[in-house]
C-alpha positions in Angstrom: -23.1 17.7 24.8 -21.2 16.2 21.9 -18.9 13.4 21.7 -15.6 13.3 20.1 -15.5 9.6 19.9 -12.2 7.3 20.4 -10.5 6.3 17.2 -7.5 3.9 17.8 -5.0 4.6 15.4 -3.2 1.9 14.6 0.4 1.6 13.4 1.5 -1.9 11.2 3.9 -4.0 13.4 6.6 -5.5 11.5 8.7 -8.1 14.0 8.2 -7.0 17.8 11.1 -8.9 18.8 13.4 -8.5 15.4 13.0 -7.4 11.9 14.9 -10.7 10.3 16.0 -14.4 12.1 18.3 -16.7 11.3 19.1 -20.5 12.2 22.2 -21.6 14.0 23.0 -24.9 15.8 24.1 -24.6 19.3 24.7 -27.8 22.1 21.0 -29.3 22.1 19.6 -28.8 18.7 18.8 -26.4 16.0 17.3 -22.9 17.2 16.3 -20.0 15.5 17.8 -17.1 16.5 16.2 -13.0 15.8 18.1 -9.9 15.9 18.9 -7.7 18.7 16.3 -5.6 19.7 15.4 -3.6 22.6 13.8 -5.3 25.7 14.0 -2.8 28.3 13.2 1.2 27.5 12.2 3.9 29.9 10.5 7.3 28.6 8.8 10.1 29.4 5.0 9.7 27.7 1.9 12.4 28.2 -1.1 12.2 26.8 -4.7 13.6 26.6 -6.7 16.2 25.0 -6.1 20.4 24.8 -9.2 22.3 24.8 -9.6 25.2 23.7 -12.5 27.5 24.7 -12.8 31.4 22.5 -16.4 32.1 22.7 -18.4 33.6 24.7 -21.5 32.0 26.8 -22.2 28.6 28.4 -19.7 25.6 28.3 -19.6 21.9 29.4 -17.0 19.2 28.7 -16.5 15.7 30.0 -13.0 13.6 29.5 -12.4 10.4 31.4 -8.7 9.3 31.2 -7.8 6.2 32.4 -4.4 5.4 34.0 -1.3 3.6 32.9 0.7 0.6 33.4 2.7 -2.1 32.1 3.0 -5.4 32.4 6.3 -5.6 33.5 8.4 -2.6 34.9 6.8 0.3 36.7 4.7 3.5 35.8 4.5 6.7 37.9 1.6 9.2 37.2 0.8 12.8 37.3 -2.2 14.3 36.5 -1.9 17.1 34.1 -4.6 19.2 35.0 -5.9 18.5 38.8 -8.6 21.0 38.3 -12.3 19.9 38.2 -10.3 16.5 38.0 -11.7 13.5 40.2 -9.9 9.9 40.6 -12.3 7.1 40.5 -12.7 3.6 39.4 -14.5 2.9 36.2 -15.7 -0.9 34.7 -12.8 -2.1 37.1 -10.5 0.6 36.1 -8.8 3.4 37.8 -9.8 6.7 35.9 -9.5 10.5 36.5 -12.7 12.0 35.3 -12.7 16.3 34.1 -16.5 17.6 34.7 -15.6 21.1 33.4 -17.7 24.4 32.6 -17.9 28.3 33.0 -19.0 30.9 30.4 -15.3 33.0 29.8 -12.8 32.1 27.3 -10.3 29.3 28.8 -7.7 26.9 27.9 -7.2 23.3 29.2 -4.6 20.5 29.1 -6.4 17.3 30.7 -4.8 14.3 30.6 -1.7 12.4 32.1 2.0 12.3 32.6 3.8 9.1 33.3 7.1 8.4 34.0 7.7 4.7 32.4 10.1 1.8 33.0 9.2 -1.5 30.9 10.0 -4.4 30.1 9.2 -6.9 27.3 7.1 -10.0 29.1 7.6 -13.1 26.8 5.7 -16.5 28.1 9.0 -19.1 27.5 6.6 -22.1 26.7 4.9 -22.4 23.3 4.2 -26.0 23.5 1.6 -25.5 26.5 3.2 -27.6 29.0 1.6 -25.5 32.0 -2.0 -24.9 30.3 -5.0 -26.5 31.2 -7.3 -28.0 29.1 -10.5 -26.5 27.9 -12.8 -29.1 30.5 -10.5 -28.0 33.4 -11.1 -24.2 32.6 -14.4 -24.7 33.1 -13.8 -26.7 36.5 -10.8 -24.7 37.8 -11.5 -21.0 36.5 -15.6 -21.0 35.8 -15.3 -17.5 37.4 -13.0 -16.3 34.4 -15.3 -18.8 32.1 -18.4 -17.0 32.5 -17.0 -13.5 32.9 -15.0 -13.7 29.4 -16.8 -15.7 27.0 -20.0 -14.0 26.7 -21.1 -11.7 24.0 -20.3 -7.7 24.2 -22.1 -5.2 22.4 -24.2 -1.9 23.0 -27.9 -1.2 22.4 -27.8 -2.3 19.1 -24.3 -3.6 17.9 -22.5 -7.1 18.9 -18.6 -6.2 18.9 -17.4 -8.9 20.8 -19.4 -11.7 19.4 -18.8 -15.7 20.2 -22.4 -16.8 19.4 -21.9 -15.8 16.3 -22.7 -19.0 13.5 -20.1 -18.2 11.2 -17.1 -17.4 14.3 -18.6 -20.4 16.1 -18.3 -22.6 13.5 -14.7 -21.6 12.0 -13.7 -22.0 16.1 -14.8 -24.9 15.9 -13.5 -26.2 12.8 -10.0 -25.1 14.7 -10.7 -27.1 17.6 -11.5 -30.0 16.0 -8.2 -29.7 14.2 -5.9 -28.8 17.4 -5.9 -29.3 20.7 -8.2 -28.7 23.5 -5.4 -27.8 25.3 -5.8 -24.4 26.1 -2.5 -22.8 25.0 -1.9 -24.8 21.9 -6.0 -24.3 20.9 -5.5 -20.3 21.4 -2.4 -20.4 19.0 -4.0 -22.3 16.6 -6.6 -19.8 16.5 -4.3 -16.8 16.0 -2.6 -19.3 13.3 -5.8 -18.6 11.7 -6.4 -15.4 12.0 -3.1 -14.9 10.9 -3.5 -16.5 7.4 -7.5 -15.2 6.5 -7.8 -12.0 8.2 -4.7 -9.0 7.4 -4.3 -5.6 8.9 -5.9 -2.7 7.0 -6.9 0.9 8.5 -10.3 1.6 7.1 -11.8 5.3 7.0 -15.0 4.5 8.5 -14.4 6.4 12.5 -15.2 3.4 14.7 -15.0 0.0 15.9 -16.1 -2.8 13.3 -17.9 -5.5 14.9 -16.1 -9.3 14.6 -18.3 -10.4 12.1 -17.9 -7.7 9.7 -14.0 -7.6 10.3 -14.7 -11.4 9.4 -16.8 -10.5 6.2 -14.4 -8.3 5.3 -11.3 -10.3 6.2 -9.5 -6.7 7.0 -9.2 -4.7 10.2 -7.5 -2.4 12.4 -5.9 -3.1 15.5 -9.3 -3.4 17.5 -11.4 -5.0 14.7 -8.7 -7.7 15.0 -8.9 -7.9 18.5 -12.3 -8.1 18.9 -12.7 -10.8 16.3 -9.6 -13.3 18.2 -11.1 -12.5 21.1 -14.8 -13.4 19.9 -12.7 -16.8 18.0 -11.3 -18.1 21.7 -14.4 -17.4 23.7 -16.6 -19.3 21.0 -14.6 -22.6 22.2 -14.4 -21.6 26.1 -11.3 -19.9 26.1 -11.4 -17.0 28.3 -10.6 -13.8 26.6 -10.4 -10.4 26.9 -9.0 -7.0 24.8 -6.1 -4.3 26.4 -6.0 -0.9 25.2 -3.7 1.6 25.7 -0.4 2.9 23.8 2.2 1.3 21.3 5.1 3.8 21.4 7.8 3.6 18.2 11.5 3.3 18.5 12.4 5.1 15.2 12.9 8.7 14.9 10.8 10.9 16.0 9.5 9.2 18.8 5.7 8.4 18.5 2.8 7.0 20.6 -0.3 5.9 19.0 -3.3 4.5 20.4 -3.6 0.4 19.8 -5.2 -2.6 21.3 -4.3 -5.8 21.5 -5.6 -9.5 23.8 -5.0 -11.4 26.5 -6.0 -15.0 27.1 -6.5 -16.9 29.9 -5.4 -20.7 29.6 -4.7 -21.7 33.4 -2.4 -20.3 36.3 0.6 -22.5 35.5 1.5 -20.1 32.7 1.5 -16.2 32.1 0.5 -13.6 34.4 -2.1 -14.7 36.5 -2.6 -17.4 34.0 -3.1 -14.0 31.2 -0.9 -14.1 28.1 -0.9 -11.2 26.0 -1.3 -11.8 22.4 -0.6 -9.0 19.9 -3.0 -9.1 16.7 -1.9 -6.8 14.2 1.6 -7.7 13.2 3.0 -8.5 10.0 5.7 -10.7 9.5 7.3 -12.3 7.3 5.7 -15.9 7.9 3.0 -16.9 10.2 5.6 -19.0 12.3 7.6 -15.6 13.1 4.1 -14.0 13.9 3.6 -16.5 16.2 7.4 -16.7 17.7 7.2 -13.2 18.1 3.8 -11.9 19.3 2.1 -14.5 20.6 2.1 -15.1 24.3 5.0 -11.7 23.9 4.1 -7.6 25.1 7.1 -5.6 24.5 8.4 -3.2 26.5 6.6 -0.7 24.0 3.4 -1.1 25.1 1.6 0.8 28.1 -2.2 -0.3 28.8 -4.4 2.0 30.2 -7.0 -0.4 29.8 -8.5 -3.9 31.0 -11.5 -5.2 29.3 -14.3 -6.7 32.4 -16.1 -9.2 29.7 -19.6 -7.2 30.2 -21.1 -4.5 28.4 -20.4 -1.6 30.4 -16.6 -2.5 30.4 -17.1 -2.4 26.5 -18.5 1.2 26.5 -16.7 2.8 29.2 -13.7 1.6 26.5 -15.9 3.2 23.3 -16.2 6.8 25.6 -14.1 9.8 24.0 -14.2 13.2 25.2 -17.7 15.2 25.0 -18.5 18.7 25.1 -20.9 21.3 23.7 -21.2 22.9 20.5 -19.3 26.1 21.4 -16.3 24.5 21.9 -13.7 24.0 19.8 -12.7 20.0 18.8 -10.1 18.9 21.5 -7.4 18.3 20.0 -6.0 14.8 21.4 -2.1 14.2 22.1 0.8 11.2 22.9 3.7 12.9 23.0 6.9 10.6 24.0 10.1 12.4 25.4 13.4 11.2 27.6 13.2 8.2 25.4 16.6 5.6 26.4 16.9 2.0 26.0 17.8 0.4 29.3 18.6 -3.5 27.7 18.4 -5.2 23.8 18.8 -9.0 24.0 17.9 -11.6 20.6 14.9 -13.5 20.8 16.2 -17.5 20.7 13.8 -20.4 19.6 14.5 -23.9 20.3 13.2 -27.2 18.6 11.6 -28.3 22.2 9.2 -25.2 22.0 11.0 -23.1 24.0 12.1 -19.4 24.1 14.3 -17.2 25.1 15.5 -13.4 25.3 19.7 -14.1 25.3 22.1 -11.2 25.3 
């Protein structure tokens, strides 16, 4: 059988929260305040592959989807095609698998529908008040320590890659310029990424590894993942990459595929002690990058994927469609419908650190 690999196509980010900020002085200081923009949407999204089958003789084709969510809101599911379709769970995550073949001319839709209510998640604390420090990760979380700061790869390729001399070394050079305080030490890093590595799509179908994104100083929305992820776990920062679905709000509605990073930097902040951290922004200056998608998930994004820190987790995420040579190349589709926005609030910075979404 032949696979029709996963590309994530990336889409350039310009201001999650706003396009443009300005400063005003309310009681209790100077604060920087961003532009309305929506914080609650609900939509209709499916997505999947069609398959289209004309010949005659022998067929075979294999798609794994895996299911949505979102970090804050809800997300009800319905499987597009329940035929030859089996629910399962896959490197941790809840998939629907199509084992599919006959010999007669056929069409398919496989793939999912999902009825979505988000919200944007936004961690109010950028100073790291609640974090722990990089010696009580390793006492209080060694679980999380071990499973996300190893090295991912396949048979012959490190993606994820922390041992890594020159990675190790520029983490380092970070560290010994920050914080070990876990928060502040994982912004620092994306400070860095921020200013030496920029968003470019590159026509090579694939995945770069860190250290070539790092070479390069260029990368998609994955190759910029995988090298802050491989950055925090080269100084004990537990880290780990999302995948899943960055849907537009312009005209016409789009969903693209896109990944993006959580961190883990102690269970007094975040989700679970997970902040999401989005990678491939542009702003306008590296402070709004980090005001506005660090420790921030929009209500735009759906995952549909959680990385496990080991090596199957990264190749179940690598796995596209595959099918044999008499059948036509599926044709893959996010299609976004019933599109409303529930709530827009301003994103509000304060001097102490703090943030806020105000109406």
């Amino acid at each position: 059988m032949r696979p029709h690999s996963i590309l994530t196509v990336c889409i350039v980010l310009t201001l999650i929260i706003g396009l443009s900020g300005c400063t005003s002085f309310l009681p209790g200081g100077q604060t920087t305040t961003y532009v309305t923009h929506p914080i609650q949407v609900q939509y209709t999204l499916r997505y999947g592959y069609y398959v289209n089958i004309t010949g005659n003789g022998h067929y075979e084709v294999r798609y794994t989807s895996d299911l949505p969510e979102v970090l804050i809101g809800t997300s009800h599911y319905t499987i597009l095609n329940t035929t030859g379709g089996t629910q399962r769970e896959r490197a941790n995550n809840t998939v629907v698998t199509w084992n599919l073949s006959g010999k007669d001319p056929q069409q398919y839709t496989l793939g999912v529908q999902t009825e979505v209510n988000a919200q944007t998640y936004l961690s109010p604390d950028l100073m790291g008040k609640g974090a722990l420090s990089l010696s009580q990760l390793r006492a209080n979380a060694e679980d999380y320590v071990n499973r996300y700061t190893r090295v991912q790869s396949n048979e012959s390729i490190r993606y994820i890659d922390p041992a890594d001399p020159q990675i190790k070394a520029i983490a380092d050079s970070v560290l010994n310029t920050s914080s070990t305080n876990a928060l502040l030490l994982a912004k620092a890093l994306f400070k860095w990424l921020k200013e030496n590595v920029h968003y470019q799509t590159h026509a090579t179908e694939g995945v770069q590894p860190a250290a070539m994104t790092l070479a390069l100083k260029t990368g998609d929305c994955d190759d910029l993942s995988f090298l802050y992820v491989s950055l925090c776990r080269s100084v004990g920062i537990p880290a780990r990459f999302i995948r899943g679905y960055l849907i537009s709000d312009t005209q016409p509605m789009q969903a693209v595929a896109h990944a993006w990073v959580e961190v883990f930097v102690g269970t007094g902040i975040g989700i679970g002690g997970w902040i999401p951290v989005e990678c491939s922004c542009i702003c306008n200056s590296v402070q709004t990058d980090i005001e506005q998608n660090f420790g921030v998930e929009d209500c735009f994004h759906v995952r549909v994927f959680q990385d496990m820190g080991n090596n199957d987790s990264l190749a179940a995420s690598l796995t596209g469609i595959v099918f044999t040579e008499n059948v036509e190349p599926p044709a893959s589709f996010a299609i976004v419908q019933d599109y409303q926005v529930v709530s827009s609030k301003q994103l509000v910075i304060n001097t102490n650190g703090t943030r806020s979404l105000q109406s």
